[in-house]
TISEKOL-66404 format. One record per residue: x, y, z of N, C-alpha, C in turn; residue in one letter. Coordinates in steps of 0.05 Angstrom, whole numbers, plus 5000, padded with zeros to 4 digits. Layout:
<pts>
XYZXYZXYZA;...
</pts>
This chain:
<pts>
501649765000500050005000501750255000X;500550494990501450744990502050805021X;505150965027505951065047504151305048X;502651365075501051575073501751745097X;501352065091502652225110500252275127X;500152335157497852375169499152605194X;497052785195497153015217496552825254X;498453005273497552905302496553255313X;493953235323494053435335493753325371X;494653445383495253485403494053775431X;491053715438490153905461490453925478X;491954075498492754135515491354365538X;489654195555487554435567487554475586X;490454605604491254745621491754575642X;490954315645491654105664492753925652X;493253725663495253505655494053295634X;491553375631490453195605491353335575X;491553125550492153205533490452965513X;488853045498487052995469488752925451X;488852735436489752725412488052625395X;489352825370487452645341489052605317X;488252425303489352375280487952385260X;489252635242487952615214489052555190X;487852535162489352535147487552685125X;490352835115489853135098489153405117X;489453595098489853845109487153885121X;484953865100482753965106481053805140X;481353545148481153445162482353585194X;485053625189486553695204485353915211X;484654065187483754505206481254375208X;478854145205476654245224477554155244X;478953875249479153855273480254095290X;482554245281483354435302481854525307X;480854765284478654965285475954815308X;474654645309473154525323473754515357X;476254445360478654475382479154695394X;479954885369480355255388477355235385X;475255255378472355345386472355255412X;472054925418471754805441472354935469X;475554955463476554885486477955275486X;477455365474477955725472479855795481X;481655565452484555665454484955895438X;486756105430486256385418487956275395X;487656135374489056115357487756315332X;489456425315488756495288488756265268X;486556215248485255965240487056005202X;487556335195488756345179491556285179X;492756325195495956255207495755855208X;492955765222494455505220493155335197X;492055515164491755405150494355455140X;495455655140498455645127500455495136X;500555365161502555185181501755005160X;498754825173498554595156498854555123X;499454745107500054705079502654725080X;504354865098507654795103508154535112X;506354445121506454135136506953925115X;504754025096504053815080506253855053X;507354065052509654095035512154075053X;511853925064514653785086516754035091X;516354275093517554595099517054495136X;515554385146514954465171513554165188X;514954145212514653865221512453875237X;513154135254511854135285510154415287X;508854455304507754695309506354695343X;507454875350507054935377506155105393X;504055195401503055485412500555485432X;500855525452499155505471498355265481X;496255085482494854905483496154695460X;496754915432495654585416498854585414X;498754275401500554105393500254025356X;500454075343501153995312503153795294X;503053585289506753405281503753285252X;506553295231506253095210508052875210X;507052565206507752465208506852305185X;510652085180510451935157509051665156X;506451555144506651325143504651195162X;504150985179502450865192503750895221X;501850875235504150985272504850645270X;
</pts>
């Protein structure tokens, strides 16, 4: 099968719990965030992390880190 690249997001909501999700593709990835900063009213800008995740996906950018969330692309099947 095709090696497939998949997003981890990572929620982080001020205590020691942390959410994770796994998507695959960009568009997947920003509702989940977007859905995530609504939720959990993290202050992210939604245009900034459509531009992360298209650096993601053009392998420019691994990680992303800011406040609460957590962002990694990753190669392949965990």
């Amino acid at each position: 099968g095709e090696v497939m690249k998949h997003f981890e997001i990572g929620i982080t909501t001020g205590g020691t719990r942390e959410f994770t999700f796994r998507c695959d593709g960009i568009h997947n990835a920003y509702d989940a965030i977007n859905d995530a900063v609504n939720y959990f009213g993290l202050g992210e800008d939604m245009d900034e992390i459509m531009r992360i995740l298209v650096k993601m996906d053009e392998n420019k950018l691994v990680t992303h880190r800011h406040a609460g969330l957590n962002v990694y692309v990753r190669d392949g099947e965990r």
